[in-house]
C-alpha positions, 0 to 999 in steps of 0.5 A, a space after each residue: 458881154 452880158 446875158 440876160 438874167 431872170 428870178 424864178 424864186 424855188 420854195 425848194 429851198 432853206 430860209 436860213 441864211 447859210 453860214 458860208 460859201 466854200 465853193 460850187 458845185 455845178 450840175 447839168 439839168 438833162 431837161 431844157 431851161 423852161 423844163 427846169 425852172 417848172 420841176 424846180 418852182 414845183 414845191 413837190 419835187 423838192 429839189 432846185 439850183 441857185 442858178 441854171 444857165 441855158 444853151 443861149 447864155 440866159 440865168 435863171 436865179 431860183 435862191 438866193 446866193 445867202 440861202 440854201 438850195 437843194 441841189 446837192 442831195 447826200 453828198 461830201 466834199 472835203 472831209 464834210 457832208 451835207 454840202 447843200 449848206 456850204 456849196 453853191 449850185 450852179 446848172 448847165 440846161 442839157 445833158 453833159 453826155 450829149 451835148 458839150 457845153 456851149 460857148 454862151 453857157 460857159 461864158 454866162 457861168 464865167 461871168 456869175 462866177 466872177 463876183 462870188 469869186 472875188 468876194 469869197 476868195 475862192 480857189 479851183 480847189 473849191 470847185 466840184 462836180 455832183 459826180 465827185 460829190 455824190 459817186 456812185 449817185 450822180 453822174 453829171 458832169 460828163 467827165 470829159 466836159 468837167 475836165 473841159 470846163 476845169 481847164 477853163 476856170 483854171 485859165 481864166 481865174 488863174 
């Protein structure tokens, strides 16, 4: 199955190029889709995803894959900071606390996640919520639904 995909450019971005690609980060947005892609195409607040995922399995690409978002804030990951510049960042539209994760939207990050999987060798180890990133800061996913969505890529991409 494939969902439908729109671009929503962000300004909230790096132009640069980013060097590498060590894994993702994944998040939920509290607010809904279209409530998303506003906060993150408003140049004032300074903050965007490289993709977000609705409940109905729609993507909305806001930076490119080679460019830097700026999803993660202060953060670390495996012995390095600063993860906005190796990571990533992909959102679920929703409230992990809430809500579980639909079938749509894991089978949409499923299949995003495929071709970035293979081109960059990726393993479960490189793939990280903004709760382990940034303890104490941030507090998405639920951990009851990253321990969900984990046990899912560990079967499908294993």
């Amino acid at each position: 199955m494939s969902f439908p995909e729109i671009t929503r450019p962000s300004p909230n971005c790096d132009s640069t190029v980013a060097n590498e690609r060590l894994g993702v980060v994944f998040h939920h947005t509290v607010i809904t889709f279209e409530e998303t892609i506003a906060l993150m195409t408003d140049p004032a607040r300074k903050v965007s995803y490289h993709c977000v995922i609705a409940p109905d399995g729609t993507r909305c690409t806001l930076v490119a894959d080679e460019n830097v978002a700026w999803h993660a804030g202060v953060s670390s990951f495996h012995g390095r900071t600063g993860c906005n510049a190796f990571m990533l960042g992909l959102s679920f539209a929703g409230d992990t606390y809430v809500a579980p994760l639909t079938e749509a939207q894991i089978s949409s990050a499923l299949e995003w996640l495929k071709p970035r999987w293979e081109k960059h060798g990726w393993s479960l180890e490189q793939m990280t919520d903004h709760r382990q990133i940034a303890p104490g800061r941030k507090d998405d996913l639920n951990p009851i639904e990253w321990n969900r969505w984990r046990a899912i890529l560990a079967e499908h991409f294993k």
